[in-house]
C-alpha positions in Angstrom: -18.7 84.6 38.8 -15.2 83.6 37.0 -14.3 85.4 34.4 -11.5 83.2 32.2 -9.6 85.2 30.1 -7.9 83.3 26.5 -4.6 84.1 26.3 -3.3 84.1 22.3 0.0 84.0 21.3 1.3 84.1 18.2 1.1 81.8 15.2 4.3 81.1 13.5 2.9 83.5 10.5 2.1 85.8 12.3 5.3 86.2 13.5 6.7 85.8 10.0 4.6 89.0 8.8 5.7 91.1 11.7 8.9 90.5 10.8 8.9 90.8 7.4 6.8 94.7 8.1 9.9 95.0 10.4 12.1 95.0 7.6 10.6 96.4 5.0 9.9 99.4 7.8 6.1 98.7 7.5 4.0 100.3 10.4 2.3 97.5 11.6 0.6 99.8 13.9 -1.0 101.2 10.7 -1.9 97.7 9.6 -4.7 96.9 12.4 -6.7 100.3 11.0 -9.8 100.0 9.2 -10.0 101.9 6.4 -13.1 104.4 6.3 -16.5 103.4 4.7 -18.3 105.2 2.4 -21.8 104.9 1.7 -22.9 105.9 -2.5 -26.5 107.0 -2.4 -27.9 107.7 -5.6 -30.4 111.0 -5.4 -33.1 111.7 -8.2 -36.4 113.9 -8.5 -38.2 110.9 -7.2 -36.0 109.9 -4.7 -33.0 108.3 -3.3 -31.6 104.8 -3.5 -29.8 104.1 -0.1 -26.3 102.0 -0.3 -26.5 100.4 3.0 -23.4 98.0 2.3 -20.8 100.8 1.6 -17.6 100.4 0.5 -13.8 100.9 2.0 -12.0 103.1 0.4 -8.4 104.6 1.6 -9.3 108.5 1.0 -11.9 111.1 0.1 -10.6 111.1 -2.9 -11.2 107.5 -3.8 -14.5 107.5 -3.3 -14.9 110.7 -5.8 -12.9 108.4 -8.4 -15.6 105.7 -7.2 -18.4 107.5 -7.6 -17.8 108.9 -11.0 -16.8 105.3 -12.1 -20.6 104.4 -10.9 -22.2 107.3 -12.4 -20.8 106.7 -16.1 -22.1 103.0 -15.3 -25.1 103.7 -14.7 -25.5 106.8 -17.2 -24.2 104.0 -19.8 -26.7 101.7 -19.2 -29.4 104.0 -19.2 -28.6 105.0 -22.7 -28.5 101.6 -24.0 -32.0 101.6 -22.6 -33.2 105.0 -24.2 -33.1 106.6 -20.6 -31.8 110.3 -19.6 -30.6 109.9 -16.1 -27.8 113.0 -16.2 -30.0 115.3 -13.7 -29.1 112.2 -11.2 -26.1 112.9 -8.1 -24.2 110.6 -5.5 -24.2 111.7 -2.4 -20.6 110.3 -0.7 -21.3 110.1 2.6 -19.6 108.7 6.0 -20.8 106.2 8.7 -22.7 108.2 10.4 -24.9 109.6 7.6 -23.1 112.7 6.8 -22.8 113.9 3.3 -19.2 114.2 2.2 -19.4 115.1 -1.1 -22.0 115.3 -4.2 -21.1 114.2 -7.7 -23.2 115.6 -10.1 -23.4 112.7 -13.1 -23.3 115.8 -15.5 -20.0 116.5 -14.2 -18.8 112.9 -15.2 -18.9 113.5 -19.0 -17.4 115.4 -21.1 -18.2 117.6 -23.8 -18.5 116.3 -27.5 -15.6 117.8 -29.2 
């Protein structure tokens, strides 16, 4: 059996970018990484919605912005259609299944002052 290996070299923009991250003193090194997944799974007393397409996010911390941005979404449609859903979470959670973080949607609002 051969085995025929493709041999790439480099367009002329791609050689313009690593310049140009040469520069500015861009890691391109850093530029080939994938930023982490995070999957937003919606938990009730009935049960759980699943987010099977995820979404990439830089940091932990962006997905907590995310999923409060979600929960008051959701919390503000409910209301428009007469629904309590505040006893509703998101569970944050990584590639392989593991729960990160929960976001109560009580803990997205705040108090009437």
């Amino acid at each position: 059996m051969i085995v025929l290996r493709y041999l790439r070299t480099e367009t002329a923009g791609e050689i313009f970018l690593r310049n140009c991250l040469e520069i500015y003193g861009i890691d391109s090194a850093a530029m080939g990484r994938a930023m982490p997944r995070f999957y937003f799974n919606i938990v009730s007393g009935t049960g759980t919605i699943a987010d099977f397409e995820g979404t990439e996010l830089a940091t932990l911390e962006d997905a907590r912005h995310e999923a409060v941005r979600d929960a008051r979404a959701l919390m503000s449609q409910a209301v428009l259609s007469g629904k309590d859903i505040s006893a509703r979470e998101i569970q944050v959670c990584n590639e392989e299944g593991a729960v990160l973080l929960i976001v109560p949607f009580t803990e997205t609002i705040r108090p009437f002052e």
